[in-house]
C-alpha positions as CSV (number, residue, x, y, z in Angstrom):
1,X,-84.3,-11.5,-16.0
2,X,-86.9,-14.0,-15.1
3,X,-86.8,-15.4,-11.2
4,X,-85.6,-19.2,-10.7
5,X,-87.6,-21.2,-9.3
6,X,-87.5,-24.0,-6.5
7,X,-86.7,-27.6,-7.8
8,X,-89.8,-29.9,-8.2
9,X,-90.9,-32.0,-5.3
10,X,-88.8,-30.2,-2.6
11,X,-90.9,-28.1,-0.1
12,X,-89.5,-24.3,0.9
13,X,-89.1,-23.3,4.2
14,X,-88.0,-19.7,3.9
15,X,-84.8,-20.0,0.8
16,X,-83.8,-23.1,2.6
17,X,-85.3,-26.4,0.9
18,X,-86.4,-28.9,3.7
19,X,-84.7,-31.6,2.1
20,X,-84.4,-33.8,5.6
21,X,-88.2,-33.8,6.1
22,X,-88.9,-35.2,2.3
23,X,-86.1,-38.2,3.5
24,X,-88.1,-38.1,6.8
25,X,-91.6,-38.5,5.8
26,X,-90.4,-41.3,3.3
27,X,-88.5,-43.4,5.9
28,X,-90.9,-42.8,8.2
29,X,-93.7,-44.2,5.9
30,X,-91.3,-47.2,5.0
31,X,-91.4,-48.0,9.2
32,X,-94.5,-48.1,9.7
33,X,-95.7,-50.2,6.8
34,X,-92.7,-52.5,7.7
35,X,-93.0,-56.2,9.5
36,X,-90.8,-54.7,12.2
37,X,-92.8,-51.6,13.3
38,X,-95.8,-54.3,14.0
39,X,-93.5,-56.8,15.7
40,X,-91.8,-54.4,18.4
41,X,-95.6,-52.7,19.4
42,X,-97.1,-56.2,19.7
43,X,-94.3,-57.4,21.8
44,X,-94.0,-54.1,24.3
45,X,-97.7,-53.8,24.1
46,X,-98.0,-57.4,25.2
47,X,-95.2,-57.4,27.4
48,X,-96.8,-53.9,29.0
49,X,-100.2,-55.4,29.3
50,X,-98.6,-58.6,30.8
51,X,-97.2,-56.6,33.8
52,X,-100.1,-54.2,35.0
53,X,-102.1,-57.7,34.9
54,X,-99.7,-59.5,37.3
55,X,-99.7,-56.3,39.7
56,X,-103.7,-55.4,39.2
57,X,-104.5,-57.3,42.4
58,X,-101.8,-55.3,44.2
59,X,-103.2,-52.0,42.8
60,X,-106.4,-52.4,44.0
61,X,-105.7,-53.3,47.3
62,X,-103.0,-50.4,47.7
63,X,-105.4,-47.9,46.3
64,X,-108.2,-48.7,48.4
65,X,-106.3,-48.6,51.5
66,X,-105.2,-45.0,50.8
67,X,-107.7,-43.9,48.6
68,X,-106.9,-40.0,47.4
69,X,-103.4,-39.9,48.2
70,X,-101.0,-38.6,45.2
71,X,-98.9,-41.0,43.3
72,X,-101.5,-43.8,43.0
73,X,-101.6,-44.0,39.4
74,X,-98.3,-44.3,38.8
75,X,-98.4,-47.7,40.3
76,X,-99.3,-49.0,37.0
77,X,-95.6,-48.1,36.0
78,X,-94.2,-48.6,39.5
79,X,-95.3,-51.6,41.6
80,X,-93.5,-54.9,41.4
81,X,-95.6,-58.0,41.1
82,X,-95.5,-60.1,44.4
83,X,-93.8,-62.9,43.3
84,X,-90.8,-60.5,41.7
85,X,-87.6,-61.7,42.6
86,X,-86.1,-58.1,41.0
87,X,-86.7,-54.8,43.6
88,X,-83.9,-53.1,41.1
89,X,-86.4,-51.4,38.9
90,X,-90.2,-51.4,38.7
91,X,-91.2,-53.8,36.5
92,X,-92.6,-51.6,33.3
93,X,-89.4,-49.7,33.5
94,X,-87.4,-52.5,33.2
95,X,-89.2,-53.7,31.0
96,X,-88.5,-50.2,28.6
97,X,-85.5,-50.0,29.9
98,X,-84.4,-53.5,28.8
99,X,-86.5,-53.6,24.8
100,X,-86.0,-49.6,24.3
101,X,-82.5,-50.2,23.0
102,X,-83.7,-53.2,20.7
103,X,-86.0,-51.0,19.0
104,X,-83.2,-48.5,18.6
105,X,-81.6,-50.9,17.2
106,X,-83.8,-52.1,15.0
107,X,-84.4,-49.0,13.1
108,X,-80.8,-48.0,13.1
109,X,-78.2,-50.2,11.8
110,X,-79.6,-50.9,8.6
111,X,-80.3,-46.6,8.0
112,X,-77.2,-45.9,6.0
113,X,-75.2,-49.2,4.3
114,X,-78.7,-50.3,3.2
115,X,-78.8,-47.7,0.8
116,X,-75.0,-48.6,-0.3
117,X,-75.8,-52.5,-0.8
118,X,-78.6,-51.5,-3.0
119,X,-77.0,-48.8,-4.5
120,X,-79.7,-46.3,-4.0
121,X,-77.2,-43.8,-1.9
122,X,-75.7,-42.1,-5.0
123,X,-79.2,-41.6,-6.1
124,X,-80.1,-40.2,-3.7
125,X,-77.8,-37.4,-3.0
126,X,-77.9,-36.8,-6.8
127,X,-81.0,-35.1,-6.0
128,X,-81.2,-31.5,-4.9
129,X,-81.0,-31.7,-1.4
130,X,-78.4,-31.1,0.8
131,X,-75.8,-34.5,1.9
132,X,-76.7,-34.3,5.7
133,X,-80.5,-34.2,4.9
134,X,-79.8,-37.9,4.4
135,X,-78.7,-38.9,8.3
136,X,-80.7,-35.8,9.8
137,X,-84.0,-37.3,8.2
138,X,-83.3,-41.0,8.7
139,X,-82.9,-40.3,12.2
140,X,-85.4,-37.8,12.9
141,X,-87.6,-40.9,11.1
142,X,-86.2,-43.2,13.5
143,X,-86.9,-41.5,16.1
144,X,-90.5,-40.0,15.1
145,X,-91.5,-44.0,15.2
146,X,-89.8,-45.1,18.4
147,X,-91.7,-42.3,19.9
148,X,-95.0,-43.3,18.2
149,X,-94.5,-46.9,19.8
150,X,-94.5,-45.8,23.3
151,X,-96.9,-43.9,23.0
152,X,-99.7,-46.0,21.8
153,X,-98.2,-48.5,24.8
154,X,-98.1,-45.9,27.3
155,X,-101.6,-44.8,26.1
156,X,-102.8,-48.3,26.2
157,X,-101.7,-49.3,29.7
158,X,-103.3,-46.1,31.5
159,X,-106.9,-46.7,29.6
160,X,-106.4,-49.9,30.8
161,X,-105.5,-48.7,34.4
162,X,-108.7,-46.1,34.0
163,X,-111.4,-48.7,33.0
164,X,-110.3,-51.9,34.6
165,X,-109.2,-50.7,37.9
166,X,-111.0,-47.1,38.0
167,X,-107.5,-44.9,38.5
168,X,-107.6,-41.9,37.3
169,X,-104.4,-40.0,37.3
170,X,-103.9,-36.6,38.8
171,X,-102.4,-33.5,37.3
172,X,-99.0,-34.5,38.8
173,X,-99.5,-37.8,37.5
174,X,-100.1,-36.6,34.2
175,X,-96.9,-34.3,34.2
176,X,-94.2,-37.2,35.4
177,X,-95.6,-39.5,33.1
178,X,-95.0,-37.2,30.4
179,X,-91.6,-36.1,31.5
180,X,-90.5,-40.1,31.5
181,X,-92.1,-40.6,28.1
182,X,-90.2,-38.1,26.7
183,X,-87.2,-39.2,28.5
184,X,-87.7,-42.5,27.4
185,X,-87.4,-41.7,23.9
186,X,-84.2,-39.9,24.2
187,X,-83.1,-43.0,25.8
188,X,-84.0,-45.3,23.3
189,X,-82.8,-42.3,20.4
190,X,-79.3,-42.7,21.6
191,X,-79.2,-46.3,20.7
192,X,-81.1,-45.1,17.8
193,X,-77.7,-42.9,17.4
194,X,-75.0,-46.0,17.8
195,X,-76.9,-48.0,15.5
196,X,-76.9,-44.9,13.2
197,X,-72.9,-44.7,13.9
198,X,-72.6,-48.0,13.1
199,X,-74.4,-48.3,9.8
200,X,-72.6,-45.6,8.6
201,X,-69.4,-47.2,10.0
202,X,-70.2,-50.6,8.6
203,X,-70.5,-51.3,5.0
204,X,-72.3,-55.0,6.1
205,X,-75.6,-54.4,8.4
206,X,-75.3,-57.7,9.3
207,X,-71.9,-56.5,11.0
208,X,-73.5,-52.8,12.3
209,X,-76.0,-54.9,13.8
210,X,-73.8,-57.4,15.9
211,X,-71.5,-55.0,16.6
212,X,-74.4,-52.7,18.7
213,X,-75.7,-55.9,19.9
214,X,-72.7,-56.8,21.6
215,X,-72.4,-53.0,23.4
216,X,-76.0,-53.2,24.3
217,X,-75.3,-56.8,25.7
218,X,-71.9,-55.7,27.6
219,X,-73.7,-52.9,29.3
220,X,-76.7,-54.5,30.2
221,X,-75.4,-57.9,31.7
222,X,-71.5,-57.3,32.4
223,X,-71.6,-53.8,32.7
224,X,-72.1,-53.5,36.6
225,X,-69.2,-56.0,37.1
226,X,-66.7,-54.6,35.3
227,X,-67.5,-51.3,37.0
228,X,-67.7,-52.5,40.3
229,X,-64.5,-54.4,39.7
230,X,-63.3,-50.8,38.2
231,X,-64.8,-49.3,41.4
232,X,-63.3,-51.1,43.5
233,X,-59.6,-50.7,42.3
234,X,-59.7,-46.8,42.3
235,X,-61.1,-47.3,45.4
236,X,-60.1,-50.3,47.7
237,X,-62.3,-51.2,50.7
238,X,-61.3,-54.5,51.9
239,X,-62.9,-56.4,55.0
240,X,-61.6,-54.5,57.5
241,X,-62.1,-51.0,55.6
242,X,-64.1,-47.9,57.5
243,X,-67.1,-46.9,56.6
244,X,-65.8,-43.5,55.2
245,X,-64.2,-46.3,52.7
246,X,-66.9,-47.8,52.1
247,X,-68.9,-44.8,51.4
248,X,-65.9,-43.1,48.9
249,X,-65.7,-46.4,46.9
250,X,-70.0,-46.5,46.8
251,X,-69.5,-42.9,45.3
252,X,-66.8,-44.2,43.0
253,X,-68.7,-47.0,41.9
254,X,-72.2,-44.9,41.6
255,X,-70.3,-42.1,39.6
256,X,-68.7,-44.7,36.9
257,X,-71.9,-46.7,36.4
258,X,-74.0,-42.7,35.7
259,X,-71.6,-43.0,32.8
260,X,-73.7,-45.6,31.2
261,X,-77.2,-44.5,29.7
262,X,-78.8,-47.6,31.2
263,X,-78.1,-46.3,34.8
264,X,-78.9,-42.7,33.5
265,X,-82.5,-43.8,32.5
266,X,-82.6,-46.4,35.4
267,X,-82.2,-43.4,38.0
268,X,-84.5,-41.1,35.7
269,X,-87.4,-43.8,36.1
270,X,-87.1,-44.1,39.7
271,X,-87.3,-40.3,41.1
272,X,-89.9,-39.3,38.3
273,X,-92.6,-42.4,38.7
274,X,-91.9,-42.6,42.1
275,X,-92.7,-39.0,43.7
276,X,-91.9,-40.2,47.7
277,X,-88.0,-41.0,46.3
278,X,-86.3,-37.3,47.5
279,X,-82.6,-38.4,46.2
280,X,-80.5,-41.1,44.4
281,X,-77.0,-40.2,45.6
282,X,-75.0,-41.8,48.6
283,X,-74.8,-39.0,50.7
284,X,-78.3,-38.2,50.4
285,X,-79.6,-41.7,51.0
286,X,-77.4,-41.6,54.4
287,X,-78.0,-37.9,55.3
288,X,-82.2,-39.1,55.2
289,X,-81.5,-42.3,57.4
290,X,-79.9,-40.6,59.5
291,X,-82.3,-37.6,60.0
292,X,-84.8,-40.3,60.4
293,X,-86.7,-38.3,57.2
294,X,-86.7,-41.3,54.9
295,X,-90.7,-41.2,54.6
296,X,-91.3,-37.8,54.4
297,X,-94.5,-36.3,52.0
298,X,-94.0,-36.6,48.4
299,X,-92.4,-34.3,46.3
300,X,-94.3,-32.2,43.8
301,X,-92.8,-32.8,39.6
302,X,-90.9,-30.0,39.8
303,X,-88.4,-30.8,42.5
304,X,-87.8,-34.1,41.2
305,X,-87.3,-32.7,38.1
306,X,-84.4,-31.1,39.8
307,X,-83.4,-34.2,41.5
308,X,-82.3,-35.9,38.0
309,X,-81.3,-32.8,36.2
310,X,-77.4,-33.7,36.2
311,X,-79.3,-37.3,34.8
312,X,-80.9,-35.8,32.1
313,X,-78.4,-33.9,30.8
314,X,-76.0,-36.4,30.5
315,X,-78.6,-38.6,28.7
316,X,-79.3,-35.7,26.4
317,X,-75.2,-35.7,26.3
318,X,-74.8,-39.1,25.2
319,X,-77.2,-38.8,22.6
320,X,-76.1,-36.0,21.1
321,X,-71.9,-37.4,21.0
322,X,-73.2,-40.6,19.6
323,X,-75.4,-38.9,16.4
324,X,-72.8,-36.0,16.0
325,X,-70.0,-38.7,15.9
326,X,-72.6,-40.4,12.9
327,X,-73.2,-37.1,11.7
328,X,-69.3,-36.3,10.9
329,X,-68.1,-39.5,9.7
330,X,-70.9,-39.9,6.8
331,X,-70.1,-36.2,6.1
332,X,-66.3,-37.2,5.8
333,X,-66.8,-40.4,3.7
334,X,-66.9,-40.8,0.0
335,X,-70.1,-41.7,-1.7
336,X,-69.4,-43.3,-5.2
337,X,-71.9,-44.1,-8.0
């Protein structure tokens, strides 16, 4: 009895065929050959490059007044500019934290009823390779390029912090700037995820992509309204409230808005790039005024690794609802020739 042998063109890993990275490494390919790959590093590379050079002045100042102290580097990621009229968020974060979500979008809601417009999705999972091979490697794709973006950016902005203004980052440094890297790609994967859901959702990816548009725009310029407004009817504090009111509906209002991903990565940004922050909840902002221990010595990575735990795993959280709600409803649907 002779011995069967694998099907042609499929890698082996063990008995199982890796079917998702053959799907990977082709999409993957397809992205970074494509008009959109170049367009998204030029513009965050630019728009990275545009903000340590508006802040370079205010570098070199700051480091030479406290030359050897910890954290300096990270002022390439951290410091406003002068004339910024947002203290919100330092201005590189924002500045991922506000095109992150476009390039998750960008790679995702065209991933799934692209193939069905062009008919190429029966074809496909004609071959021998498992059905959820298809999302699994269009996503790990997805999100194999979004990481290879900010990298080169991230990359590109500290050689530029190294020879131009002669920082050069610390161990410490090194770590948290990891850490929020990596972060910042789950971020960005779990509007990689929606745009996924949608595709797969949407027959039209004119409609998947409108329809993500519209959450990203919702959260991102209406979404602290309608939580405050939210806030503030679960928790009245009128004019002539206490200030235990006024602290409960602050709690209220800081606990619906960590159920966004854009406050999630928001807080994650400001405790790892910044080591002196020590906490980002009410009670702990209060608890240090009133100690008077609001400029204490920085904190090494490791506790503010702890600080934004409950953060980071409810990024990981959202990310993993949105591609596992993808993940069942192409699994569910019918795929016709």
């Amino acid at each position: 009895m002779s011995a069967q042998t694998p099907a042609a063109g499929l890698p082996e890993t063990g008995r199982i065929p890796a079917g998702w990275r053959v799907v990977a490494g082709k999409e993957l390919t397809d992205h970074v050959v494509s008009i959109r790959f170049l367009l998204l590093l030029i513009m965050l590379g630019a728009l990275g490059v545009g903000a340590i050079y508006t802040v370079s002045g205010s570098i070199r100042d700051a480091a030479a007044q406290v030359s050897g102290a910890r954290g300096i580097f990270l002022y390439l990621f951290t410091l406003n500019p002068p004339t910024s009229l947002s203290q919100s968020l330092p201005p590189f974060v924002q500045l991922v934290g506000f095109v992150g979500p476009l390039m998750g979008i960008a790679f995702g809601f065209s991933s799934i009823n692209a193939e069905r417009a062009d008919g190429t999705l029966p074809r496909l999972l004609s071959q021998p390779i498992h059905r959820d091979d298809v999302i699994n490697g269009k996503f790990v794709a997805g999100l194999a390029v979004i990481a290879l973006i900010l990298g080169v950016v991230i990359l590109f902005i500290s050689a530029i912090g190294i020879i131009r203004l002669g920082l050069v980052p610390a161990p410490d440094d090194i770590l948290r700037l990891f850490a929020w890297y990596v972060l910042t790609v789950v971020y960005v994967g779990f509007w990689l995820a929606l745009a996924t859901l949608a595709s797969v959702v949407f027959r039209n990816s004119g409609t998947a992509f409108f329809a993500v548009l519209a959450v990203w725009l919702i959260l991102t310029f209406f979404g602290g309204t309608v939580i405050d407004a939210i806030g503030g009817f679960l928790a009245p504090a009128g004019q002539g409230a206490s200030v235990a009111e006024q602290i409960r509906r602050a709690e209220v209002v800081q606990t619906l808005h960590r159920a966004t991903p854009n406050r999630l990565f928001a807080e994650i940004g400001q405790v790892l790039l910044d080591p002196r922050v020590q906490t980002v909840d009410i009670q702990g902002i209060l608890q240090l005024r009133s100690t008077n221990r609001s400029l204490a010595t920085v904190l090494p990575i490791g506790q503010s690794l702890l600080i934004i735990w409950p953060q980071v795993v409810g990024l990981i959280a959202l990310t993993s609802l949105c591609f596992a709600a993808a993940y069942v409803t192409f699994m569910r649907q019918e795929v016709r020739a």
